[in-house]
N, CA, C and O atoms as CSV, one atom per row, in Angstrom:
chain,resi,resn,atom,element,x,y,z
A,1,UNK,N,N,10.672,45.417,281.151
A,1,UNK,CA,C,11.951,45.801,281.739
A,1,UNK,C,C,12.324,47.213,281.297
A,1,UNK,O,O,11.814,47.478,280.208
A,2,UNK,N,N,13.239,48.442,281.937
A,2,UNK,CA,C,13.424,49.044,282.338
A,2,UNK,C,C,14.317,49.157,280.989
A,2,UNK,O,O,14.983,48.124,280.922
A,3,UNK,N,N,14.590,50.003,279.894
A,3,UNK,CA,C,15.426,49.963,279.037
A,3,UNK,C,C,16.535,51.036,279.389
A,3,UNK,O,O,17.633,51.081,278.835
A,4,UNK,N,N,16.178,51.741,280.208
A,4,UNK,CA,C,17.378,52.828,280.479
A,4,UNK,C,C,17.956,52.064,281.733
A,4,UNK,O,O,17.229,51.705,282.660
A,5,UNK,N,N,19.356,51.836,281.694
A,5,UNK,CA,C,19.934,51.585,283.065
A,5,UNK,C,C,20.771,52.151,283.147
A,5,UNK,O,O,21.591,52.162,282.229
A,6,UNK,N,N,20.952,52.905,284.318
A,6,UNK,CA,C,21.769,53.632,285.451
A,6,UNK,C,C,22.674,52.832,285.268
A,6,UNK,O,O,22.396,51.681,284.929
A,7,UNK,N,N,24.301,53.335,285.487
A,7,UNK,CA,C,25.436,53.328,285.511
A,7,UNK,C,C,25.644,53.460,286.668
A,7,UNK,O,O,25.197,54.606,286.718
A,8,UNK,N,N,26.107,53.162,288.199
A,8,UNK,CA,C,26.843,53.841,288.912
A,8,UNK,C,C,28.537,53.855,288.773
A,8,UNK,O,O,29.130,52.810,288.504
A,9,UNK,N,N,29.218,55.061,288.970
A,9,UNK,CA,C,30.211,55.478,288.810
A,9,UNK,C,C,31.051,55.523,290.152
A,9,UNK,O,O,32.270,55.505,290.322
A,10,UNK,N,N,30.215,55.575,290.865
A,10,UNK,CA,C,30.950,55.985,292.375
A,10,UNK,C,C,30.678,56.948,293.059
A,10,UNK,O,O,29.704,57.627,292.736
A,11,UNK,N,N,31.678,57.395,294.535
A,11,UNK,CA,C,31.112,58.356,295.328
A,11,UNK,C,C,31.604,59.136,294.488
A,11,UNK,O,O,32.121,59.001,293.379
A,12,UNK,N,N,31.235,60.500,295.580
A,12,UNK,CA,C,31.640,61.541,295.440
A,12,UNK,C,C,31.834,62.607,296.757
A,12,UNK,O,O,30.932,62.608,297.595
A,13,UNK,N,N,32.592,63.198,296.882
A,13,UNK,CA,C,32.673,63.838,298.777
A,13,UNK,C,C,33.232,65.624,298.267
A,13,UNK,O,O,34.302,66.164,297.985
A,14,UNK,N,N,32.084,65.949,298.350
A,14,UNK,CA,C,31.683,67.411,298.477
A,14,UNK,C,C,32.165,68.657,299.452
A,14,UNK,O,O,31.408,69.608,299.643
A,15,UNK,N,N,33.640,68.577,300.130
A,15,UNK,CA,C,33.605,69.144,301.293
A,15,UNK,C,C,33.228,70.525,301.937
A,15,UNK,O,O,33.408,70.734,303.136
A,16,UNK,N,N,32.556,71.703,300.854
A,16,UNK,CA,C,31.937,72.467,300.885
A,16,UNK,C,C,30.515,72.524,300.569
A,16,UNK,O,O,29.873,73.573,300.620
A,17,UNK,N,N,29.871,71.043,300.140
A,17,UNK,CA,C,28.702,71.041,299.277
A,17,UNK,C,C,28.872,71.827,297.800
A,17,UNK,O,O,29.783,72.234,297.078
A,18,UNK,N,N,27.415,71.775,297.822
A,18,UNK,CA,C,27.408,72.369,296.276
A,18,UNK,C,C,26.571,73.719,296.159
A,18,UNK,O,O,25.375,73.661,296.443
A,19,UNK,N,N,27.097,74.867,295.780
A,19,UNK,CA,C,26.208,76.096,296.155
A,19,UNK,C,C,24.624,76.192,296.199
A,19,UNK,O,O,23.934,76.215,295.179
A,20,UNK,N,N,24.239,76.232,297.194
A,20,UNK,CA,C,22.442,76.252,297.727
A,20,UNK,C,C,22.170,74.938,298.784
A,20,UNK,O,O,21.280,74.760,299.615
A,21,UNK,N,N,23.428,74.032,298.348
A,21,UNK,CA,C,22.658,72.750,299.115
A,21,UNK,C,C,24.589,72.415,299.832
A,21,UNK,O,O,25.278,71.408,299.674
A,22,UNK,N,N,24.965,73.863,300.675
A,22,UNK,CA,C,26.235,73.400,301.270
A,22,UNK,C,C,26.349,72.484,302.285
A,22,UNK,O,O,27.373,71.924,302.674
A,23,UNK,N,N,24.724,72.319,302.864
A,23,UNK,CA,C,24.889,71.001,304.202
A,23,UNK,C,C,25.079,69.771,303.159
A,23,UNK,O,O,24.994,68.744,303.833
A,24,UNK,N,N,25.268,69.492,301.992
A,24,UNK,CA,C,25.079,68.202,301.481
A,24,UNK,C,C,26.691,67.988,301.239
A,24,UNK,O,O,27.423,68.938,300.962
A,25,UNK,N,N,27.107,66.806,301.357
A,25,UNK,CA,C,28.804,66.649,301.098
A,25,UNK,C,C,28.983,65.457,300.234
A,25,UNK,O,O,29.950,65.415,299.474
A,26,UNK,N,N,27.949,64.278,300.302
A,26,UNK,CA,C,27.937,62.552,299.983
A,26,UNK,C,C,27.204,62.968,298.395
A,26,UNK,O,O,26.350,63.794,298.070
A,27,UNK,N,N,27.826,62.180,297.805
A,27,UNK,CA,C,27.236,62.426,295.999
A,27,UNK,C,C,27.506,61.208,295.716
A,27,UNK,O,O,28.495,60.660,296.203
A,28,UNK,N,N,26.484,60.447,294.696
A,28,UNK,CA,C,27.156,59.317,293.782
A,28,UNK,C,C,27.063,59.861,292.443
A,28,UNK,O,O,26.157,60.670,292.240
A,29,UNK,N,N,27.731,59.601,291.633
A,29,UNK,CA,C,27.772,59.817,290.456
A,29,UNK,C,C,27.028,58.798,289.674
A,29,UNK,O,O,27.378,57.647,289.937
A,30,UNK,N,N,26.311,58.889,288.989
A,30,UNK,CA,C,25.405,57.929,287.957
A,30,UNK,C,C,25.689,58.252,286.382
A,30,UNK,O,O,26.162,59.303,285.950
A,31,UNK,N,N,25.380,57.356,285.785
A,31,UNK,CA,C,25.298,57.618,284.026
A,31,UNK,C,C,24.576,56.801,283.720
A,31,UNK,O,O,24.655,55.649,284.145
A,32,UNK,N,N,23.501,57.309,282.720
A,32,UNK,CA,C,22.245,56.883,281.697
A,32,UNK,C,C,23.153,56.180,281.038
A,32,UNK,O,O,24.068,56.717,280.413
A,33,UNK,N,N,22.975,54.862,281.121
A,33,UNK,CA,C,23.619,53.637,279.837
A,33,UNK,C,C,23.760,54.622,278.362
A,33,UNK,O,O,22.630,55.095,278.250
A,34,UNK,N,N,24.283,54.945,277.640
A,34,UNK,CA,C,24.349,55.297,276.284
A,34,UNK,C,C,23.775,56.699,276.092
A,34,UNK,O,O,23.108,57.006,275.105
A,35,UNK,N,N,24.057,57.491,277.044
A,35,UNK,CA,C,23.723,58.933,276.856
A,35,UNK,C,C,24.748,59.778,277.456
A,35,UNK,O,O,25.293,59.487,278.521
A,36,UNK,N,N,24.992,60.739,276.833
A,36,UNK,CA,C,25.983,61.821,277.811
A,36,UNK,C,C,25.909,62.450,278.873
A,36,UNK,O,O,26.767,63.207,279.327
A,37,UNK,N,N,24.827,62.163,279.362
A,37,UNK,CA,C,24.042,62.480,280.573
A,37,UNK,C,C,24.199,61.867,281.301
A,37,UNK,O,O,23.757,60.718,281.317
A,38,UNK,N,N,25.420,62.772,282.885
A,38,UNK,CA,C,25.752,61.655,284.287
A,38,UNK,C,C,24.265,62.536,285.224
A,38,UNK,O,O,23.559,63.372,284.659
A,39,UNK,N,N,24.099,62.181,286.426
A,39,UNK,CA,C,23.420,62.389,287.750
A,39,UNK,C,C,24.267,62.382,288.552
A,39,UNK,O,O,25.127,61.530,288.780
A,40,UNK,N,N,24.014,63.567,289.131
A,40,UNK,CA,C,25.482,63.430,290.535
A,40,UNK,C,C,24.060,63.632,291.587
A,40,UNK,O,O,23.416,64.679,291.653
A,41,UNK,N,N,23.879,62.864,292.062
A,41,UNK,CA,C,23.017,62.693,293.154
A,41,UNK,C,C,23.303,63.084,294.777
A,41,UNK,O,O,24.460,63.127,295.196
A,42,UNK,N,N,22.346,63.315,295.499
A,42,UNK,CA,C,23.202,63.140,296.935
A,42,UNK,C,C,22.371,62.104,297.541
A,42,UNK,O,O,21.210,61.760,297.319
A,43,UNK,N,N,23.563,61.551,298.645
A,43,UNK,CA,C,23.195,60.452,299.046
A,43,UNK,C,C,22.621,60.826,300.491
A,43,UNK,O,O,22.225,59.851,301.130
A,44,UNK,N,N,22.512,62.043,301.099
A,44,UNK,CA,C,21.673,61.948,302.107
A,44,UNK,C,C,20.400,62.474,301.754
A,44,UNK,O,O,19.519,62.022,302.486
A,45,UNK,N,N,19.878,63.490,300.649
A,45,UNK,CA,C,18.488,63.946,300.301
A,45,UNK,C,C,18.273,62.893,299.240
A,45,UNK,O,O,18.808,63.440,298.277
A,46,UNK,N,N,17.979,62.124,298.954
A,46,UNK,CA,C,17.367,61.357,297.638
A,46,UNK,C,C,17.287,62.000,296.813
A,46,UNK,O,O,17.958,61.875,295.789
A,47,UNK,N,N,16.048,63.291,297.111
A,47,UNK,CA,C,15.754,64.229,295.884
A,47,UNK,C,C,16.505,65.319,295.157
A,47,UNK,O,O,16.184,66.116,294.276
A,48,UNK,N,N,17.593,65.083,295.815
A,48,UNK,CA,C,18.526,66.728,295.416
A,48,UNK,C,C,19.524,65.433,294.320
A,48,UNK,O,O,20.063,64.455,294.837
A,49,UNK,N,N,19.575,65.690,292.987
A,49,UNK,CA,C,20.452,65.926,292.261
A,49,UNK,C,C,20.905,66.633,290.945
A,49,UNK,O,O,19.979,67.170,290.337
A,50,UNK,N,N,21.697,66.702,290.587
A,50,UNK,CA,C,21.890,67.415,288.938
A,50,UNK,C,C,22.530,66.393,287.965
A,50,UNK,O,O,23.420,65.544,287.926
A,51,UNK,N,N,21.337,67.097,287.020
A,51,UNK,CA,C,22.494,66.017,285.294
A,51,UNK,C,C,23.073,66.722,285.257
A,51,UNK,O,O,22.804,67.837,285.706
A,52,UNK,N,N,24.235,66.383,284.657
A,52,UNK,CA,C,25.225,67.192,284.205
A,52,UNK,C,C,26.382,66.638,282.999
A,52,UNK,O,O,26.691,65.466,283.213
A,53,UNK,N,N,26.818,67.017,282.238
A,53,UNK,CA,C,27.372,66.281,280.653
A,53,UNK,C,C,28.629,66.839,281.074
A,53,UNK,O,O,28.713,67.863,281.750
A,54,UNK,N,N,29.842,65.994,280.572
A,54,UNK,CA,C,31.291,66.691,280.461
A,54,UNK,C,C,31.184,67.597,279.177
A,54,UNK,O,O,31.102,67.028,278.088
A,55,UNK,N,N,31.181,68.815,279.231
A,55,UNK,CA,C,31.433,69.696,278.750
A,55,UNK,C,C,32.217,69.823,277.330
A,55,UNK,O,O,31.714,70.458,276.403
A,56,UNK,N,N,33.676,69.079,277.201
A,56,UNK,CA,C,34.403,68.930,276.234
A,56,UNK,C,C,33.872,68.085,274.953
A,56,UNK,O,O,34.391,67.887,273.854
A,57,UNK,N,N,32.759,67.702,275.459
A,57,UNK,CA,C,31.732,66.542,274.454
A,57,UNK,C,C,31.123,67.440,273.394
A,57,UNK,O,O,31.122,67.290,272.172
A,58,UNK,N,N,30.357,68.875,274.502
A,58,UNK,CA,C,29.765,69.432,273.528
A,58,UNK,C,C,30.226,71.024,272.965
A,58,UNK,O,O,29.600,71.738,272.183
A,59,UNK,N,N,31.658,71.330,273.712
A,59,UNK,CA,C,31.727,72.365,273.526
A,59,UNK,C,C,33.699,71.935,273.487
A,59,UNK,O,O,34.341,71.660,274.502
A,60,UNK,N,N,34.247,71.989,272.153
A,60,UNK,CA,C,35.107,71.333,272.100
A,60,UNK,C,C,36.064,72.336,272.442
A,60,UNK,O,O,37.150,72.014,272.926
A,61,UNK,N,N,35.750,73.536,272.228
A,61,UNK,CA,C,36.938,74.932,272.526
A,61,UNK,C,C,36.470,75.078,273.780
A,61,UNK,O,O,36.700,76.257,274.049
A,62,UNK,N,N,35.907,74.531,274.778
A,62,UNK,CA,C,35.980,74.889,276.160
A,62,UNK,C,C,37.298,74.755,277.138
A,62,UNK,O,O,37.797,73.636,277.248
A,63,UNK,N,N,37.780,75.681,277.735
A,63,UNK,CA,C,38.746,75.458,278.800
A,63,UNK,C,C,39.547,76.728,279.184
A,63,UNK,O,O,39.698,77.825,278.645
A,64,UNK,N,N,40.117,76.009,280.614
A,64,UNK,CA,C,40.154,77.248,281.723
A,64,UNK,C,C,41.258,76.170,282.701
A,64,UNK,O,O,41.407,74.953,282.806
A,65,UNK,N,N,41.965,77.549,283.383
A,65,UNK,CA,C,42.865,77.141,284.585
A,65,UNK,C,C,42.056,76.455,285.814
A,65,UNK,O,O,40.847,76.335,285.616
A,66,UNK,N,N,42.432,76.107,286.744
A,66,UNK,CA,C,42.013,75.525,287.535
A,66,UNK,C,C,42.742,76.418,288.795
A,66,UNK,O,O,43.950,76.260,288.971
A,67,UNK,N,N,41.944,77.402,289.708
A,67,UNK,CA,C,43.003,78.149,290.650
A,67,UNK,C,C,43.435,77.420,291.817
A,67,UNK,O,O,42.803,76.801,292.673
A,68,UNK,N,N,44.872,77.679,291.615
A,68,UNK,CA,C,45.221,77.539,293.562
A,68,UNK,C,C,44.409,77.273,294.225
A,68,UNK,O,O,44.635,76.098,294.516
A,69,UNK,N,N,43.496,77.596,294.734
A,69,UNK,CA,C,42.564,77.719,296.016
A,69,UNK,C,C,41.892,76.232,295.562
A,69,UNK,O,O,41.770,75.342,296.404
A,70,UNK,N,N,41.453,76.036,294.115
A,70,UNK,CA,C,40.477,74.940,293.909
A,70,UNK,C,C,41.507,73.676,294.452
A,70,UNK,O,O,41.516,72.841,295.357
A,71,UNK,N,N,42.358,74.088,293.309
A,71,UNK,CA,C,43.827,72.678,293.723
A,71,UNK,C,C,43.357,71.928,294.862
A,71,UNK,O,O,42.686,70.918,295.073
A,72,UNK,N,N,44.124,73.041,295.680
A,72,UNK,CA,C,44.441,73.205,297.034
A,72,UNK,C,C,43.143,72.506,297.609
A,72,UNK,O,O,43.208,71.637,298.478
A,73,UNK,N,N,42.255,72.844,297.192
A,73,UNK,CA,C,40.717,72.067,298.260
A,73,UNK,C,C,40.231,71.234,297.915
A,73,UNK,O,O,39.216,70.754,298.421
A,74,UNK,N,N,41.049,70.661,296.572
A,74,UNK,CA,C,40.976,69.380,296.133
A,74,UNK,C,C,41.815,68.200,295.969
A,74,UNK,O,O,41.666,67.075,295.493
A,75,UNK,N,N,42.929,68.980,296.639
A,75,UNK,CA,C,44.292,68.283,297.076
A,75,UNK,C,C,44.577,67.598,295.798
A,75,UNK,O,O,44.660,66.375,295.688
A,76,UNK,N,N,44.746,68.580,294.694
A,76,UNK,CA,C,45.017,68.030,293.005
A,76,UNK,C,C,46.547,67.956,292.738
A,76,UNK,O,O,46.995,69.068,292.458
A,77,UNK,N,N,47.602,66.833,292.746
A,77,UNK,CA,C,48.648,67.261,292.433
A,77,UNK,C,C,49.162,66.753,291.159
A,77,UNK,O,O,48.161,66.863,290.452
A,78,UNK,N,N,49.816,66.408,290.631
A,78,UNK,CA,C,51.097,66.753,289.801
A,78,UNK,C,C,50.185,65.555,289.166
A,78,UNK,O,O,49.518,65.933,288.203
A,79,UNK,N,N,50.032,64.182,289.523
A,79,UNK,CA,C,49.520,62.789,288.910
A,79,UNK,C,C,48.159,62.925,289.629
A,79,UNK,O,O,47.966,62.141,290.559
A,80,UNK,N,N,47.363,63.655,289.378
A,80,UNK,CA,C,45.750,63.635,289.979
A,80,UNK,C,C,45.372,63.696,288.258
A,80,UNK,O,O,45.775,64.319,287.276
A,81,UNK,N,N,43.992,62.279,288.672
A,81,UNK,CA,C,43.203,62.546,287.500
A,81,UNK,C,C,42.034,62.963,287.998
A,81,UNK,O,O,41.367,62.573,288.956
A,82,UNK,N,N,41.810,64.228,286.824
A,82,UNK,CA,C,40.434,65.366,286.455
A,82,UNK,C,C,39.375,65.281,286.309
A,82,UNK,O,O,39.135,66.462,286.060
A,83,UNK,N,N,38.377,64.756,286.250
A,83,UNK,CA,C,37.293,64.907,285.528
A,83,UNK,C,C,35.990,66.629,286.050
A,83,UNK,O,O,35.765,67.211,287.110
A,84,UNK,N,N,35.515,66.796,284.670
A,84,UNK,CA,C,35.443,67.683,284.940
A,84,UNK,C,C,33.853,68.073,284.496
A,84,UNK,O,O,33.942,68.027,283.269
A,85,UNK,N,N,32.109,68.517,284.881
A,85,UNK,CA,C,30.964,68.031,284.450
A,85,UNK,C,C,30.649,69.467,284.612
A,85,UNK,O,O,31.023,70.222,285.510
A,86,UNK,N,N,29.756,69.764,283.396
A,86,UNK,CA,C,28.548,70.922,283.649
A,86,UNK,C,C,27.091,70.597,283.946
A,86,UNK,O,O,26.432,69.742,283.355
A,87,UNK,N,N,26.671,71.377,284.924
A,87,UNK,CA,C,25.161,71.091,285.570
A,87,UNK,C,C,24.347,71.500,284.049
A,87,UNK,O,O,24.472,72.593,283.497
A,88,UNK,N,N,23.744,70.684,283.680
A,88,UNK,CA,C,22.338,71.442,282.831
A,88,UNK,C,C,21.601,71.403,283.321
A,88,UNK,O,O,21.456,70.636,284.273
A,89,UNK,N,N,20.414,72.551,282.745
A,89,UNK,CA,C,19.201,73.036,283.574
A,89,UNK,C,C,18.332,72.800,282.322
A,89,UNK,O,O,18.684,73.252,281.232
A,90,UNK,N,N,16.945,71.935,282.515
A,90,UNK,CA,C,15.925,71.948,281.715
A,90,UNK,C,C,14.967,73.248,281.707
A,90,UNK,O,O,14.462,73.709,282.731
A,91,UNK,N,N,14.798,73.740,280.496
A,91,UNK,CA,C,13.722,75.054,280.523
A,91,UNK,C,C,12.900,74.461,279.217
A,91,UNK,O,O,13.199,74.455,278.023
A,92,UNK,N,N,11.607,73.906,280.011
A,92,UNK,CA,C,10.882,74.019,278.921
A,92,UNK,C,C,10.694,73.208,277.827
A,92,UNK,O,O,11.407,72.208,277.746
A,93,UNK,N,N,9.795,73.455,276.874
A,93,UNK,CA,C,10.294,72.107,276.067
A,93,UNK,C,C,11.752,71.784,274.737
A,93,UNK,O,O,11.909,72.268,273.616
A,94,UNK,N,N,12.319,71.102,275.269
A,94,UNK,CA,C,13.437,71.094,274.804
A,94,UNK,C,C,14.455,72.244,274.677
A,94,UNK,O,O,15.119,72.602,273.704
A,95,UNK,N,N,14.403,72.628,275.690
A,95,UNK,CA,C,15.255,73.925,275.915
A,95,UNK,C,C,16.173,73.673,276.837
A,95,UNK,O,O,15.721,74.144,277.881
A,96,UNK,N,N,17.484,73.066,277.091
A,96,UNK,CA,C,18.411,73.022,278.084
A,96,UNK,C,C,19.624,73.604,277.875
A,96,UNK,O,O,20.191,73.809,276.803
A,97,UNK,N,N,20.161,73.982,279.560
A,97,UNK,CA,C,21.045,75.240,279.547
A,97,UNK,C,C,22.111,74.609,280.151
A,97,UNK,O,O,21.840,73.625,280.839
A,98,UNK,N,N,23.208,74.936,280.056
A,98,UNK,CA,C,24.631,74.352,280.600
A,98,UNK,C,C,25.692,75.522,281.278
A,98,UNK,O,O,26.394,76.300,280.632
A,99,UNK,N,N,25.605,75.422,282.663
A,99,UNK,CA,C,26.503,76.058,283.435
A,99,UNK,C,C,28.130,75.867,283.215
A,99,UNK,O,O,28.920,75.089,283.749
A,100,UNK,N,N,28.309,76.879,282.226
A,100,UNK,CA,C,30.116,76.611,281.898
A,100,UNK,C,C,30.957,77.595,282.624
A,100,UNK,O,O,32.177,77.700,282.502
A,101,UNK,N,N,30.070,78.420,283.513
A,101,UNK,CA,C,30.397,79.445,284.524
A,101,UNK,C,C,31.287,79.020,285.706
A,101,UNK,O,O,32.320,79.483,286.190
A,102,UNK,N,N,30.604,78.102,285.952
A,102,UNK,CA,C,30.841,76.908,286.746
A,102,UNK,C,C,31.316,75.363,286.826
A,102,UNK,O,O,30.542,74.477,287.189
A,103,UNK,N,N,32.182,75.207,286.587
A,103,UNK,CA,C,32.522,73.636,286.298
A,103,UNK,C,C,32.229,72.746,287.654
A,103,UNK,O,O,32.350,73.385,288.699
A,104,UNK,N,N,31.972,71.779,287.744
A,104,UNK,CA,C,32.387,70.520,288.669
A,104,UNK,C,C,33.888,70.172,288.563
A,104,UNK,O,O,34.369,69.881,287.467
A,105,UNK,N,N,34.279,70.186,289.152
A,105,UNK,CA,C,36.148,70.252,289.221
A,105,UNK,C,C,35.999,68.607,289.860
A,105,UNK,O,O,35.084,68.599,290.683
A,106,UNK,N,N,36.603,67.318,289.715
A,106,UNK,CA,C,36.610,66.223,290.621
A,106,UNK,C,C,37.920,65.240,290.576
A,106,UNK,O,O,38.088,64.425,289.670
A,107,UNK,N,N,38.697,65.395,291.511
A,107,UNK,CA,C,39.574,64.928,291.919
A,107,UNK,C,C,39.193,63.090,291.505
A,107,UNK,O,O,38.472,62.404,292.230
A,108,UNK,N,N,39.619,62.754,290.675
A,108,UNK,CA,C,39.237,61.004,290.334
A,108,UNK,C,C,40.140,60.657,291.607
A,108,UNK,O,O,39.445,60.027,292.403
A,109,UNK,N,N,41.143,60.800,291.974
A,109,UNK,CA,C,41.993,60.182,292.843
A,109,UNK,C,C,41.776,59.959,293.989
A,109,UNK,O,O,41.988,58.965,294.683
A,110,UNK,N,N,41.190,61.244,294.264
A,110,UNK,CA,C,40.806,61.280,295.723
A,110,UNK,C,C,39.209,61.200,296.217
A,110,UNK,O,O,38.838,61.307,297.386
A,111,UNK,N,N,38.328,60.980,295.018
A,111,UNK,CA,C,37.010,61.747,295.121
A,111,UNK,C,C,36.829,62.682,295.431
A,111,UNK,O,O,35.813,62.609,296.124
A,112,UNK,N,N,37.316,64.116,295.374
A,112,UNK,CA,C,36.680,65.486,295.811
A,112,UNK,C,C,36.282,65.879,294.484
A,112,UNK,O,O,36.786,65.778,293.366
A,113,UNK,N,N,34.772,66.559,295.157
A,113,UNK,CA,C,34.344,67.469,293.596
A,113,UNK,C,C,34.140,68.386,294.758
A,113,UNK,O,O,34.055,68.169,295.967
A,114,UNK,N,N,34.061,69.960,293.719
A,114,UNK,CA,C,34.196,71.136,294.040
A,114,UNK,C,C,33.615,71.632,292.941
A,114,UNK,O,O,33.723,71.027,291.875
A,115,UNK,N,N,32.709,73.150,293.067
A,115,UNK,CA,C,31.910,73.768,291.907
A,115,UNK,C,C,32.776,74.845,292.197
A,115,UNK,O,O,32.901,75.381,293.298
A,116,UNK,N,N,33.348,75.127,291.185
A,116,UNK,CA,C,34.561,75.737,290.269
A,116,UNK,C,C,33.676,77.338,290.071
A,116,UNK,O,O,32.625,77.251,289.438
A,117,UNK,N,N,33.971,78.386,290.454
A,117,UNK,CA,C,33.122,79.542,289.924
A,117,UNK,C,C,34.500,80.081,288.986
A,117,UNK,O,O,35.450,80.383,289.709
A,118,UNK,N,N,34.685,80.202,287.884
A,118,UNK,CA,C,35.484,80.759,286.965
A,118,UNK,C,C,35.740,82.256,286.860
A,118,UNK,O,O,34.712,82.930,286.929
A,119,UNK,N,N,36.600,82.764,286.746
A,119,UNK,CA,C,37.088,83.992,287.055
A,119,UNK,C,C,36.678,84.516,285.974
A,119,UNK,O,O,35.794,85.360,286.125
A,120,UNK,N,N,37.134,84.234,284.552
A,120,UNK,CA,C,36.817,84.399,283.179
A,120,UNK,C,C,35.870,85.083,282.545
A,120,UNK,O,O,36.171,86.069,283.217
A,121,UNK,N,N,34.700,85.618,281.641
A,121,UNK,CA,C,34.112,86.339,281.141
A,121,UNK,C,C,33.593,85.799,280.479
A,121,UNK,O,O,32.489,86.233,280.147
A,122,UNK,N,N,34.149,84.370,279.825
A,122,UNK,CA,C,33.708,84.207,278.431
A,122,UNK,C,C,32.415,83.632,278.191
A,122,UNK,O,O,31.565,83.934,277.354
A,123,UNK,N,N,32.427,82.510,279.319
A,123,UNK,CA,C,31.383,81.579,279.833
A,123,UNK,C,C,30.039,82.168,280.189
A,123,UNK,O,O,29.945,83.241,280.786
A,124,UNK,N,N,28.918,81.390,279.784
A,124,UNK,CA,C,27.775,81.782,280.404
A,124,UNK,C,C,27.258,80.713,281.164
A,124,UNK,O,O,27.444,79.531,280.873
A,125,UNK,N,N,26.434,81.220,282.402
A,125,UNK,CA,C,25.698,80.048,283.576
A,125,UNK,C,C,24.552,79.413,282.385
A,125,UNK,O,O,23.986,78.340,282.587
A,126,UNK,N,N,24.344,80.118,281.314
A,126,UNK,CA,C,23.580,79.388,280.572
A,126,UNK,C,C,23.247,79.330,278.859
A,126,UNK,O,O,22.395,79.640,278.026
A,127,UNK,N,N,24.446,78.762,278.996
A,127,UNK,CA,C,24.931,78.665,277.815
A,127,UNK,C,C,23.642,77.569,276.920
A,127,UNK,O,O,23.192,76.621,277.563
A,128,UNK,N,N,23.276,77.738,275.853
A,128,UNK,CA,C,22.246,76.552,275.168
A,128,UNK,C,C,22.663,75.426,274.507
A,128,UNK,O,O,23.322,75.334,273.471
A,129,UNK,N,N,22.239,74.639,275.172
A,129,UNK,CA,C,22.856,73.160,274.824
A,129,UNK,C,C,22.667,72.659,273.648
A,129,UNK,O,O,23.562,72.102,273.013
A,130,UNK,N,N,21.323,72.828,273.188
A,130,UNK,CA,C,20.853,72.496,271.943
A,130,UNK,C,C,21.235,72.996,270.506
A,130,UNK,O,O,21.035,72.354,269.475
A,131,UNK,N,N,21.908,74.438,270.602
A,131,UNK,CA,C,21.428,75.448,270.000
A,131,UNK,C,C,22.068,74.919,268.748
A,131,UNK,O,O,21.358,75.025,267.748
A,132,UNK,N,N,23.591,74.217,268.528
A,132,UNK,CA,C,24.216,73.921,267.457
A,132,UNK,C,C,23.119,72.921,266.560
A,132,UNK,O,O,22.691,73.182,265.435
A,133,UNK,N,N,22.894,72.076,267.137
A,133,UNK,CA,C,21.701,71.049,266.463
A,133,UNK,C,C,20.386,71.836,265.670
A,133,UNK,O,O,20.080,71.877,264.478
A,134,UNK,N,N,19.705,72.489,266.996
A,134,UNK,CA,C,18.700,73.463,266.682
A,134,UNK,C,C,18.775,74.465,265.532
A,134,UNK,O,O,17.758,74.566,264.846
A,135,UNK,N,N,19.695,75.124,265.261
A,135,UNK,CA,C,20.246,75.885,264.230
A,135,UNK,C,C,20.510,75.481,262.954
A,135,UNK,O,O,20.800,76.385,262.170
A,136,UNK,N,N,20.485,74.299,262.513
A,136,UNK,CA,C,20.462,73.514,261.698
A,136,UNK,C,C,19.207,72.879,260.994
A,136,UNK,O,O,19.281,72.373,259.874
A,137,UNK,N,N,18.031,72.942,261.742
A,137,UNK,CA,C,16.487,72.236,261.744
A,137,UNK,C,C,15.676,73.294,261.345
A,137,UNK,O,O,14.661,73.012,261.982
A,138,UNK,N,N,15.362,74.502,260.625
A,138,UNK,CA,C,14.394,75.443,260.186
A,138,UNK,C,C,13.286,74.567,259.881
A,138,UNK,O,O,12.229,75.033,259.458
């Protein structure tokens, strides 16, 4: 038997897609039983999805406004709950990178997610996931 089991979390409705893959709109959200690691999948390509970790897990001083325009296209108001995921990118062996450039912005209320491009400076598209752990292991 299969010791890792998938979580499903629910949809997800993309109404711009997600930058490179804007014909895609249908997402489910998944989570690895006991890892910080969700899958936002799409549900019309099988093969197109991203892991992606909530951010505040591993980067506890992370955070940023959310603009008008996102709100607004996520129809976020006053009692909307947030959730909010960074794409990581595998490089290599044990080398993964975390887009904090970019958030997943997702309307829990309504299901809209939206990829958030941040106005900000501070953030990098690839920030190293590992590196606090890694830095520690000589």
């Amino acid at each position: 038997m299969n010791a890792s089991q998938q979580v499903e979390l629910g949809k997800l409705f993309f109404e711009d897609g997600i930058p490179g893959f804007s014909h895609l709109q249908f997402f489910q959200l998944m989570q690895e039983e006991e890892s910080p690691f969700f899958l936002i999948q799409s549900t019309e390509e099988k093969d197109v999805g991203f892991w992606v970790i909530d951010p505040f897990s591993f980067f506890p001083e992370y955070k940023f406004e959310i603009s008008d325009v996102a709100k607004g296209a996520l129809r976020i108001e006053e009692q909307s709950q947030i959730a909010v995921f960074s794409i990581v990118t595998i490089r290599g062996s044990n080398q993964a990178t975390v887009n904090l450039k970019a958030p997943i912005v997702v309307n829990l209320s309504n299901r809209m997610g939206r990829q958030v491009i941040l106005q900000e400076d501070t953030y990098s598209i690839r920030q190293p996931l590992f590196e606090q752990q890694a830095a520690g292991r000589r």
